[in-house]
N, C-alpha and C positions, 0 to 999 in steps of 0.2 A: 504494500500500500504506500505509496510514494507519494501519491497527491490525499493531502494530511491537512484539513483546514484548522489555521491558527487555532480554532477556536479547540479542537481534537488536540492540535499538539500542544499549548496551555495546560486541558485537564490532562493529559498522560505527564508532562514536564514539572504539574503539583503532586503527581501518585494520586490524582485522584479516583474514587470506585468508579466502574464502567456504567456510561451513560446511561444503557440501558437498566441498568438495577435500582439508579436515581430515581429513572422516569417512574419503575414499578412503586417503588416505596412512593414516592408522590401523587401516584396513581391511587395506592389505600387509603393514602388522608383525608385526598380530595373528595373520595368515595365516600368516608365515614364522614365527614365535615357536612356532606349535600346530602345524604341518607339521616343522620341525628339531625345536623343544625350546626351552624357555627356556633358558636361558645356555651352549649351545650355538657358539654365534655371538660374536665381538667386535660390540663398537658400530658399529666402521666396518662391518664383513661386512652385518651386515643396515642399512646406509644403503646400501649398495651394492649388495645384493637389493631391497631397495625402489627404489631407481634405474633398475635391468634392470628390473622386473617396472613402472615408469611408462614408459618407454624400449618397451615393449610393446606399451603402452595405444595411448600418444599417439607420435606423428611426432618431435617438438620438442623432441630431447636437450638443448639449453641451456635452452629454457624448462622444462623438468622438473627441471634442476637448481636451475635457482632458485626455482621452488616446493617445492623440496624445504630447500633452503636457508633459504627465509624460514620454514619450516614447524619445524625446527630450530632456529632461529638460530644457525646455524654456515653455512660457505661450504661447499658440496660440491663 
């Protein structure tokens, strides 16, 4: 892949997680946010619907946390 837009070679140049796992975690917020209600919820409640609703997807309880964790920058 040789033709690499700024913006692709920026997030690989911070390590940052692959776009696509961004877009999903973003994709369960927006989901829980417009299915509850905005401010409905504490912070923690919907990290922790977002947890259950990866915890769903994928097998890998700890590896979800910690993508949910680097995704945050906070420890889940």
């Amino acid at each position: 892949m040789k033709n690499i837009s700024p913006f692709m070679r920026r997030r690989k140049a911070n390590n940052q997680m692959p776009l696509a796992k961004e877009l999903i975690i973003n994709t369960f917020f927006k989901s829980i946010r417009d299915t509850i209600g905005e401010d409905r919820l504490t912070h923690d409640e919907e990290i922790i619907l977002v947890l259950e609703c990866m915890n769903t997807v994928w097998d890998d309880e700890e590896l979800n946390a910690e993508t949910l964790s680097e995704y945050l920058g906070i420890q889940v």
